[in-house]
C-alpha angles and dihedrals in degrees: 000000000000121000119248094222090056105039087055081051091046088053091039090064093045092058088051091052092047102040104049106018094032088237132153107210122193128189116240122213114231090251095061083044090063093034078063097043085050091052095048088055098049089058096041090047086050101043098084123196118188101214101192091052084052109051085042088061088040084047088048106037114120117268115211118258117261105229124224101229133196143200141130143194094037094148110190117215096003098132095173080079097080095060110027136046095340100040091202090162105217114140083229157358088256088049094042093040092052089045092048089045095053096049091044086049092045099060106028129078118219082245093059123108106230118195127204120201091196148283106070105157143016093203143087125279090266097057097042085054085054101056093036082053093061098044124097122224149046100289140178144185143241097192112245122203088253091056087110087144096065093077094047106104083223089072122100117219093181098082096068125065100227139343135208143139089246142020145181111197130166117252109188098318094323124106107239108200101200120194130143091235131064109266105200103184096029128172109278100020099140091038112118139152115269082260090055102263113151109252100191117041109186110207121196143157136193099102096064105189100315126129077281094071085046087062083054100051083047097056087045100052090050094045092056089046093053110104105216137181130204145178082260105051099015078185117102107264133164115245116258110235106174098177106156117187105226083196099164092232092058090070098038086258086299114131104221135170122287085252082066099041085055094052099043091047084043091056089039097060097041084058085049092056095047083064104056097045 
C-alpha cells in the first residue's frame, strides 16, 4: 500500500513537471523498468562491431601529408622596415609581428616544416624565443647576416630543428638548394627530368625586392636566355636557372609550398617583363 506522505511528494513533483517544463510525468513500475533493460540488451547484444576490423581501417586511414614550407627576411621586431627599404607600412614592430604571426598561423599546421632563409629577427634571444614560441610549425633556419640573436645565451636553440648557414634538402623528388643568399652557379643547375622538368630549385633571400634583386632578375633572365650544348644533350638547349626570392612580402608574409613559390616567381617575372616592354 503506498504512503500518503509519499504519494502527496510523488504529485507534488509532477506539478512541478507540468507546470514549468510542460511535462507529463508518469510513474514506472519496476517491471516495465526491466521489460526496457531487456530490450536494451537485446539491441546492444545484436548490434555486432567487429573491433579488429575497426582499429585496422583507424591504423590505415590516410594522414594528412606534412608540407615543406618556405619563406625569408622576416625580420621580427626591425621597425626601420615600414618606412625605409621594405615600406611595409605598419605603424610598428608590435603592429607588423602580430600581422606576420597571424598570417603564418593562419596557413601552417603545428606538423609543417617551415624553412627560414635567414634573417628572422633584429632582437635579443629573449624576444626571438617569444615569437618562436608563438609559431606553429616545425621550423628551421638558413642563418642571415641579421641573425644577431642567435649568439645571446638567452636564445633557445632549441626551438628550431636545425640550424645552419646553408642546406640541400629533398622536396617531392627535386633537389631544393636553400641559402640566404642568392647562389648563382649552385650545385644541380642544368639537372631536369628527361621531359625537361627542373630537377634542382635554389631559394634564397637577402636582397628582398631592391635594385639588388633587379641584378638577380637580370642574371636570370640572361641565363635562361644562354643556348648551350653538352656531352648529355649534344642538341642546342637554354640553361635552366630556377632561382626563386622567398622574400616574405612576396607571399603576403605567408610561408607556402615550393609549388607555390614557383607560380607566384613565375607571375612575378611575366609582370616584370610587361613592364619592360
Amino acid at each position: 500500500m503506498t504512503n500518503n506522505k509519499t504519494g502527496e511528494k510523488d504529485c507534488e513533483k509532477n506539478d512541478v513537471l507540468a507546470n514549468h517544463f510542460n511535462v507529463q510525468a508518469r510513474l514506472l513500475s519496476k517491471e516495465v523498468i526491466a521489460d526496457e533493460a531487456a530490450k536494451i540488451d537485446r539491441f546492444l547484444a545484436d548490434w555486432k562491431v567487429d573491433t579488429d576490423e575497426l582499429k585496422k581501417k583507424i591504423r590505415h586511414r590516410k594522414k594528412i601529408p606534412v608540407r615543406k614550407l618556405y619563406i625569408s627576411d622576416l625580420h621580427f621586431y626591425h621597425d626601420s622596415l615600414n618606412h625605409r627599404m621594405d615600406l611595409r607600412g605598419f605603424s610598428g614592430y608590435e603592429e607588423m609581428n602580430d600581422h606576420m604571426v597571424k598570417q603564418w598561423n593562419d596557413h601552417v599546421t603545428k606538423k609543417d616544416e617551415v624553412y627560414i632563409l635567414g634573417n628572422f629577427a633584429i632582437s635579443r634571444g629573449s624576444a626571438a624565443n617569444d615569437i618562436l614560441s608563438r609559431l606553429n610549425g616545425r621550423k628551421y633556419l638558413v642563418e642571415g647576416n641579421h641573425d644577431k640573436f642567435l649568439n645571446d645565451r638567452e636564445f633557445d636553440r632549441s626551438l628550431f630543428q636545425w640550424i645552419k648557414p646553408y642546406a640541400e634538402i629533398m622536396d617531392s623528388k627535386r633537389r631544393i638548394i636553400l641559402s640566404h643568399y642568392p647562389v648563382f652557379c649552385y650545385k644541380g643547375q642544368y639537372r631536369t627530368t628527361p621531359g625537361g622538368d627542373p630537377l634542382t630549385y635554389m631559394l634564397y633571400g637577402h636582397v628582398h625586392d631592391t635594385h639588388d634583386e633587379k641584378l638577380v632578375n637580370e642574371f636570370i633572365r640572361i641565363t635562361r636566355s644562354t643556348v648551350v650544348t653538352s656531352r648529355n644533350k649534344p642538341e642546342e638547349h637554354s640553361i635552366p636557372c630556377n632561382m626563386i626570392n622567398c622574400f616574405c612580402m612576396f607571399s603576403d608574409y605567408i610561408p607556402v609550398t615550393l609549388d607555390d613559390w614557383i607560380r607566384i616567381d613565375a607571375g612575378r617575372r611575366a609582370k616584370l617583363n610587361r613592364q619592360s616592354n
